[in-house]
C-alpha positions in Angstrom: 0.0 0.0 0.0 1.3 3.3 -0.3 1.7 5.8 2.4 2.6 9.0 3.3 6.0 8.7 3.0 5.4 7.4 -0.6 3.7 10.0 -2.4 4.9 11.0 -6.0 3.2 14.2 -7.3 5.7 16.5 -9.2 4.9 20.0 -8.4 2.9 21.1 -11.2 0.0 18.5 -11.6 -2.0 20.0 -9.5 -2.5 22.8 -10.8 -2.6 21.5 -14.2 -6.0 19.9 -13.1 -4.1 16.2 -13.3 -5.1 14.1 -10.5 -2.8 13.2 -7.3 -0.3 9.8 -7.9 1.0 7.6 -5.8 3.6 5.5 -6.0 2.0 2.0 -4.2 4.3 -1.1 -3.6 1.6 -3.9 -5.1 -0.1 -2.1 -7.8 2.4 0.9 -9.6 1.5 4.4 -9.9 -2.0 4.9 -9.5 -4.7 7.7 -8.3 -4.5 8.9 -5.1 -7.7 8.3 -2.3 -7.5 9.2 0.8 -8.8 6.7 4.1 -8.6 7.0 7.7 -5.9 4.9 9.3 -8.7 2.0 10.8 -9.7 1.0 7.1 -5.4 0.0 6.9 -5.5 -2.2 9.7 -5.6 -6.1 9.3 -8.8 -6.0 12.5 -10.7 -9.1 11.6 -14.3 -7.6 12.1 -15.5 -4.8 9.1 -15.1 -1.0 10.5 -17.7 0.0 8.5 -16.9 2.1 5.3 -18.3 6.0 5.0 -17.0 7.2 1.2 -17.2 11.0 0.3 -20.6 11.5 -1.0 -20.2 15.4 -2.4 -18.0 14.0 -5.1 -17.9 10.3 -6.0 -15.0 10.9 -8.1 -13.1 12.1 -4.9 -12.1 9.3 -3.1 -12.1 9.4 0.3 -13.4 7.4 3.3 -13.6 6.5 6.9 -14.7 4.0 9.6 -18.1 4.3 11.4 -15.9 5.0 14.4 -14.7 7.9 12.8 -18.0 8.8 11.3 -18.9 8.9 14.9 -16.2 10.9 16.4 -16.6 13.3 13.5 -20.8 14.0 14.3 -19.5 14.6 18.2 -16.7 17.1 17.4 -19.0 18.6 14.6 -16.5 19.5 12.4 -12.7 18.2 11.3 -11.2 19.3 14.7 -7.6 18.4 15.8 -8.7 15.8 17.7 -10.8 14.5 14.9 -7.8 14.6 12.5 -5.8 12.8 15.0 -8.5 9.8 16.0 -8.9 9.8 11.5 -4.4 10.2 10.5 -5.9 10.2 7.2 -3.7 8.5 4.8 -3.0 8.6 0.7 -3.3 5.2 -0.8 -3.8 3.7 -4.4 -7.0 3.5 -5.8 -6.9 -0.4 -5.8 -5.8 -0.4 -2.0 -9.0 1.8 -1.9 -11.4 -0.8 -3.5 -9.9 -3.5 -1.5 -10.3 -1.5 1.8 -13.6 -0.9 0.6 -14.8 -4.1 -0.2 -13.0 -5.6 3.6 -15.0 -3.1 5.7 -18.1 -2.5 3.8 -21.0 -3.4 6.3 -24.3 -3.9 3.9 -27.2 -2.0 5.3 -30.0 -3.9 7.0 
């Protein structure tokens, strides 16, 4: 998976409108997402799996526990941030996180 510390962007794509790459160990160069840090852990029970719904070309999720912590602070606080440590990964680590924590609605 790729992490923090293995983000590839050169300088200008940003601006250019190109989208965010990362450089991730199993899968290559690949679109950035973002997820918290509980949707990268190897727990063997789902943690639930809340995607960005403004934009569903934006990828970004987080756990129900952080879905919870974020509707008690009411906004992306520090403490919020800290409980999330958001972290860039591939699009592919993405769909797999996605697919592990995913908890189908009753």
């Amino acid at each position: 998976m790729a992490t923090k510390d293995s983000i590839d962007c050169p300088p200008g794509d940003l601006e250019a409108g190109e989208p965010l790459l990362v450089s991730c160990g199993p899968h290559g160069e690949r679109i950035a997402s973002v997820v918290c840090r509980h949707l990268l852990n190897g727990q063997s029970a789902p943690a639930g799996f809340i995607e960005n719904r403004s934009d569903p070309n934006d990828l970004q999720a987080w756990c129900h526990a952080c879905e919870e912590m974020f509707m008690a602070e009411g906004d992306m606080t520090e403490a919020f941030r800290a409980f999330n440590d958001m972290t860039l990964v591939c699009v592919d680590c993405y769909a797999q996180a996605k697919a592990r924590h995913h908890i189908p609605a009753n």
